[in-house]
C-alpha angles and dihedrals in degrees: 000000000000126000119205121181117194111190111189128191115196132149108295111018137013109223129198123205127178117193134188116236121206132167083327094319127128127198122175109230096170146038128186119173123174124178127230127163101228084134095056088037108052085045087065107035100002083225132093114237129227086257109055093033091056083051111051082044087059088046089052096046090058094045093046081052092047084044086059101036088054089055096236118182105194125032123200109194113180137164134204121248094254080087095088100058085079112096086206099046098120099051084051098059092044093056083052091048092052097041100040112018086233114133113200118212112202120225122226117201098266089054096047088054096043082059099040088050100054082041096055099041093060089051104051124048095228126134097197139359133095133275130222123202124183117201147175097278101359150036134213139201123186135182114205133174113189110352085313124113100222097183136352142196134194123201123187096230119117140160083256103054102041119088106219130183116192095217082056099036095113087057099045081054088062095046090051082051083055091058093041091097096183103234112214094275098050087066100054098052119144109259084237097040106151108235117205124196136205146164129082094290095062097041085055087043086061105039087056089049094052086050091048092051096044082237100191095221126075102206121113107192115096091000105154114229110194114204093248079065098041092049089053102047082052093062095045095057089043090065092044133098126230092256100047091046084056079061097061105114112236084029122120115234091227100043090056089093094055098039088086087052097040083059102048081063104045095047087042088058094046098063100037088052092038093221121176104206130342131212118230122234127199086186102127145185095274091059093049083049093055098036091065100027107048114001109050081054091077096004117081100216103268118213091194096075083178102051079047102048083049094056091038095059086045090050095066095018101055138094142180093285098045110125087179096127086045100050088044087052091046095047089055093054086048104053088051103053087046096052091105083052101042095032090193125144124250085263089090094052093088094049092049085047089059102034096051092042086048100036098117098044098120093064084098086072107022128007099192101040095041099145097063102058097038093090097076094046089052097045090044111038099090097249110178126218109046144078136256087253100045088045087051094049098049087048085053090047092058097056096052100067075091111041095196095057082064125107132201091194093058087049098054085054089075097034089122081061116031127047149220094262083045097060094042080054098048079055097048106044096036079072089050097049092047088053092045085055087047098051088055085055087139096048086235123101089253088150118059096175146001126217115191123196117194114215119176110304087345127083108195118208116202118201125225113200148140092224137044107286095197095118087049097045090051090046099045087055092065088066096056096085094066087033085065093041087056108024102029097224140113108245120205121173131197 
């Protein structure tokens, strides 16, 4: 197993982030974020003081002695461009060099994109669209069609460079939509291209609209936020003051100053681009970084994000007894064969992915009554590919191998989000999930297929398989009890 540290200076923190790297799988197993205020500083001096200077080199001696005690093989240190407004950058990064052993590589904006893009992309399940990224000093917007950047442009407007009162902020929106020049390829988008945004002002943006629209999952990443809300959540910070902006819970303290010119932008670019409604993405610089530096080195580019997420879970949650894959293979056999029974759409094939690959995810709290605590660590594991509604319904799934673990009250809790059919499906296909689970007794693929027959109020399951299924097949009965409650037929396997 591999060890990869990235360190990143930009203008307001250096972060250091370790991650673990197996058979082309990355899992992040650390996160150290200290603030510093080069952005606010060089504005005003274009220099870095003594001060700050002695400091981020002490940042960057603990985290050169965390990246060794951690044993990390490989370091990527880069710095943003805002860097080289100091007059006195170099010697800067010679002092960190000789103190450290750390060399810094500054990104220039071709660069930053290349690496956003390859972040976002493996965030977001979208084929095609464009993505737009404000930053401190830029913003970016990029149109992309399958995993290629097709045209780019950079404008020098940030949440940092831009001067922004909140009593003039509808006009200072018009002045940024002055700046907005459409390129070529802005002018030929589909009429139902899929933006994507990132950066921390749209993940604010979101986190306030939640809030707004009283949105039931707290969960930023791939959160659609249609132009109506945005529109809305525009005109309630308007009307707020710095410090009660600061109050706003899932809002950094420090951001809070930028937040009023982030979404002058935003709401700028909305309009110029005449977008209807725009995906978050949480996808950030340090997984674009690893991404090119260290993954597609192992890795052949995926187009499924979900298949990947899922074995990339496995890869650092499994152990020498884990049937996952099986349980996932026989899940999928099985919702087949019972579509005359279950009658429900594709739509629910991604749920039942994730809920039979994770169905034993609540082992890390509690190894008999797994079923009951996997929905957090679905909902909340960062599995790309899917949406919030997909991610709710296989935590759901999940519950339900065990229908009494199931709540009506926690589903009400997402009704803004889930549906009826969907309710009638968790139902379904948790059954599914627990036979699948059933039928791997042995914790050895015995059984390759299953054919089912329906005959009157019985459904018959006949087991294909190389070695005596005896174990499966007594285990699979005791399903039968909650198959009939759901299902309303007799099951009989042999």
């Amino acid at each position: 197993m591999e060890k990869v540290a990235i360190i990143e200076l930009n203008e307001k923190s250096l972060k250091l982030s370790i991650y673990k790297i197996n058979n082309g799988k990355s899992c992040l197993s650390l996160v150290k974020n200290q603030s510093c205020p080069l952005g606010e500083e060089l504005d005003k001096n274009e220099l870095i003081s003594p001060n700050t200077k002695n400091e981020m080199v002490e940042v960057l001696k603990v985290y050169r002695k965390m990246i060794e005690g951690y044993g990390v093989g490989k370091i990527i240190s880069t710095a943003t461009s805002v860097i080289l407004k100091a007059r006195n950058y170099r010697g800067f990064l010679d002092e960190v060099y000789n103190n450290t052993g750390l060399n810094f590589v500054i990104l220039n904006d071709e660069e930053y994109i290349k690496y956003l893009f390859n972040a976002v992309v493996n965030s977001i399940d979208s084929a095609k669209g464009v993505f737009v990224y404000v930053g401190a000093y830029s913003t970016y917007i990029v149109k992309y069609n399958r995993r290629a950047i097709l045209g780019s442009v950079t404008y020098p407007i940030g949440t940092y460079n831009i001067d922004v009162k909140d009593e003039d902020l509808d006009s200072k929106v018009k002045e940024i939509k002055s700046q907005l020049i459409k390129q070529d390829f802005m002018n030929d988008l589909d009429p139902d291209c899929k933006f994507v945004g990132m950066g921390d002002a749209f993940i604010s943006l979101g986190r306030i609209a939640k809030k707004i629209q009283k949105y039931s999952l707290n969960v930023d990443n791939n959160f659609t936020l249609t132009h109506e809300n945005m529109d809305k959540t525009f005109d309630f910070i308007k009307g707020l003051e710095l410090d009660k902006i600061r109050k706003i819970k899932g809002i950094d303290y420090d951001d809070a100053e930028k937040i009023s010119a982030g979404f002058a932008i935003i709401k700028a670019l909305f309009e110029v681009l005449n977008m209807k409604e725009v995906t978050i993405s949480t996808a950030n610089l340090r997984e674009g970084l690893l991404q090119v530096n260290v993954l597609s080195v192992s890795q052949e580019k995926f187009n499924d994000l979900l298949t990947n997420s899922l074995e990339s879970y496995y890869e650092f949650n499994s152990d020498e007894f884990s049937i996952n894959q099986n349980v996932y293979n026989m899940a999928t056999i099985l919702f087949k064969q019972l579509k005359v029974m279950h009658k429900l759409p594709r739509f629910y094939v991604k749920p039942l992915r994730i809920a039979s690959f994770m169905y034993d995810s609540g082992k890390c709290i509690n190894s008999e009554h797994y079923s009951r605590y996997g929905f957090e660590k679905i909902v909340f594991s960062d599995i790309a590919g899917v949406s919030h509604r997909e991610l709710l319904i296989a935590g759901f799934i999940c519950i339900c191998q065990n229908l009494d673990d199931f709540s009506l009250n926690d589903w009400i809790k997402y009704k803004d989000i889930l549906t009826d059919e969907d309710l009638d499906a968790v139902r379904k296909l948790g059954i599914i999930v627990k036979l699948a689970v059933a039928l791997n007794a042995s914790r050895k693929p015995v059984i390759q297929d299953i054919v089912c027959d329906i005959l009157g109020d019985s459904i018959i399951m006949k087991t294909v398989s190389e070695a005596d299924p005896s174990f499966e097949i007594l285990e699979g009965m005791k399903v039968a009890y909650d198959y009939k409650k759901v299902y309303k037929k007799s099951l009989q396997i042999i």
